[in-house]
N, C-alpha and C positions, 0 to 999 in steps of 0.2 A: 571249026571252033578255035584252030591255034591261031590260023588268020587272025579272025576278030579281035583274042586280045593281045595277039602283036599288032593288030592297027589301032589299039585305046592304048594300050601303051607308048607308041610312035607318038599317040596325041597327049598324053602326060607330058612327056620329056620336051612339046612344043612349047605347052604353056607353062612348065617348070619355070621360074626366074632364075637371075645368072646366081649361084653358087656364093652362099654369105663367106667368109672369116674373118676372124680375129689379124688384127692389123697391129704390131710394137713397132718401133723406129725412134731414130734419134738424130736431132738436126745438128750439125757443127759449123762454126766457121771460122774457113784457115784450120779446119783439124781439130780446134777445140770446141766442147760443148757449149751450145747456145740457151742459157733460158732465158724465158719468156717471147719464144717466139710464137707467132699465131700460126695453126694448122688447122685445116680448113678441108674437110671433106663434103666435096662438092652438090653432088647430088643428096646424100644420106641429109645434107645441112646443118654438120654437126663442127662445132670448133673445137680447139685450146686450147691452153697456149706450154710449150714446153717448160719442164719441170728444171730443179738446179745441175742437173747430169742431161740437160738438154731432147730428155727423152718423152713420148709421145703415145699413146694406142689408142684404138680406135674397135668396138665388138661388134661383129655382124655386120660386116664389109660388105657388098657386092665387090665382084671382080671389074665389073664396066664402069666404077666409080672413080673420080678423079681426087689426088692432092692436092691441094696450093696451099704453099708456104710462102707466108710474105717475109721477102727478102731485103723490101725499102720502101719507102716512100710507091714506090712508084713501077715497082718489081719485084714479078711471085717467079718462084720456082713451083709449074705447074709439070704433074703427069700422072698418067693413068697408074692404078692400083693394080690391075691383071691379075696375077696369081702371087703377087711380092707378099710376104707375110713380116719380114726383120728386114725392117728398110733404114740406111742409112744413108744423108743426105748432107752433103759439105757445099756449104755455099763459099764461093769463090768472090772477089771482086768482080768478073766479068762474065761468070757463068757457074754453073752448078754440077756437082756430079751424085748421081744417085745408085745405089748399088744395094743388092739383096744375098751378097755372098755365092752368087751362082755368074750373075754380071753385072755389068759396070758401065752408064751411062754418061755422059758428059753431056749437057743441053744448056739450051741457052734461056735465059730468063725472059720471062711476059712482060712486058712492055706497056706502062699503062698510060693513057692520055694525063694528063693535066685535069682533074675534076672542076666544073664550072659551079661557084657556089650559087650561082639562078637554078641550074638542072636540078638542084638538090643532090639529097645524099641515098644513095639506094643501098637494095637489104646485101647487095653483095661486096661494095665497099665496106658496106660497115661489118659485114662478118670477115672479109681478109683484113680488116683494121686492126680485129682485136679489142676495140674499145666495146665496151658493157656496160654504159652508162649515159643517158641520148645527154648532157652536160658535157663529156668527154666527147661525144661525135659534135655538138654543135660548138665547142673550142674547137675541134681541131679543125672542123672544115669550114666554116662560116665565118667569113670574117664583119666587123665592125658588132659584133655578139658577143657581149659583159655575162659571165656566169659565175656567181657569189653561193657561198652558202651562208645562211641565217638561222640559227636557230636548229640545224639542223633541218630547216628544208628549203630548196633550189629553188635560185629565185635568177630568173635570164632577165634583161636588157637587150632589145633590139638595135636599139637607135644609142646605143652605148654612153646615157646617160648615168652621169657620177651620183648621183642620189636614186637608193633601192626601196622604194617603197611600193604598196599596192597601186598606186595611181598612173605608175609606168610598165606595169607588167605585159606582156604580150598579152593579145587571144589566143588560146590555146584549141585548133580544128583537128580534132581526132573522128575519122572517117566521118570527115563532116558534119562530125557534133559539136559546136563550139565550146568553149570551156573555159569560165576565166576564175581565178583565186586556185587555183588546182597545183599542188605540188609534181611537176612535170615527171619526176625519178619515177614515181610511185603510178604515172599512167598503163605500159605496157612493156614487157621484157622486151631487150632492141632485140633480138633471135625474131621476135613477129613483125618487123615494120620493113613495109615493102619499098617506103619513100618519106623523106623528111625532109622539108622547105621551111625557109627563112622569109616571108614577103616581109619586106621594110615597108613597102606603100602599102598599108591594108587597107586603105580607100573601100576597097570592092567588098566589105565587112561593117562599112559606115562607121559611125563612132567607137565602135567597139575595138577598133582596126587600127585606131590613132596611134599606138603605141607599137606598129608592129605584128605580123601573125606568123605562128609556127605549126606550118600541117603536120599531120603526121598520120601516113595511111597504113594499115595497117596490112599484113599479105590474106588474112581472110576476108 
């Protein structure tokens, strides 16, 4: 009898998952507190961005879950969570140091390619971006793309034509529903969108396409 439920317990503790916590931390740099930086819990897929004392938390951690803090353009301070619960992180000019009061890491920053505005924009750029509004993603990474607001609602230019009316608006392809007169903000939180494209040539959409098309797929 003791066998047996020392072997269902053996088999609890296999399919237990890794161990949640609570996660505080605060990012600096050069030593002094950084806000508004973006932090980016990998797996969990959860962001945001550091407060005015540069500080950060995160509830119901897994331990095998990852950091990245975006430290530029073009470079995260990335690493594992483990068992860190008061993580401090000082970005350096040429690397990072992170440390939990027990030790003290120095690592080197992630390294990112050059984004190609054909590839589009993917859910994991735009969640170490930090940007929370697909108008903010499609400035920042698409270039020859006019983004105005009217009236209180978003109105894009593809083909970066000086007069904003309905007769230049893009087609708007959300999971391949097409969508035109549609206030773009108000389609889906960017936290859902697995991939988001720019076609200038929307040929392949026929007339509808003249002005330009902006996909937008969604991660479900």
């Amino acid at each position: 009898m003791k066998e047996k439920i020392l072997g269902l317990f053996l088999v609890f503790l296999f399919f237990l998952p890794s161990m949640a916590q609570d996660i505080t931390g605060v990012v600096l740099k050069n030593g002094k507190p950084k806000k508004g930086i973006n932090v980016w819990l990998k797996k969990a897929d959860r962001a945001m961005d550091t407060d005015k004392e540069g500080k950060f938390y995160f509830f119901d951690v897994a331990e095998d879950d990852t950091l990245l803090i975006t430290a530029g353009t073009r470079a995260d301070a990335e690493f594992p969570v483990e068992n860190m619960k008061n993580i401090t992180v000082d970005l350096n000019k040429k690397d990072f140091v992170v440390s939990d009061g027990t030790k003290e890491q120095r690592l080197p920053y992630v390294m990112l390619p050059l984004p190609k505005p054909s590839d589009g924009v993917t859910h994991e750029m735009i969640m170490r971006s930090g940007l929370r509004s697909i108008s903010d993603i499609l400035k920042s990474y698409m270039t020859g793309v006019v983004v105005s607001t009217d009236g209180g609602t978003t109105k894009v230019l593809v083909h970066g034509i000086s007069s904003i009316n309905s007769s230049t608006e893009p087609l708007v392809v959300l999971d391949g529903m097409a969508l035109q007169g549609v206030d773009i903000e108000n389609l889906v939180p960017v936290e859902e969108i697995a991939l988001i494209k720019v076609v200038k040539d929307g040929s392949g959409y026929g007339v509808r396409g003249a002005n330009g098309v902006i996909e937008i797929t969604t991660r479900k």
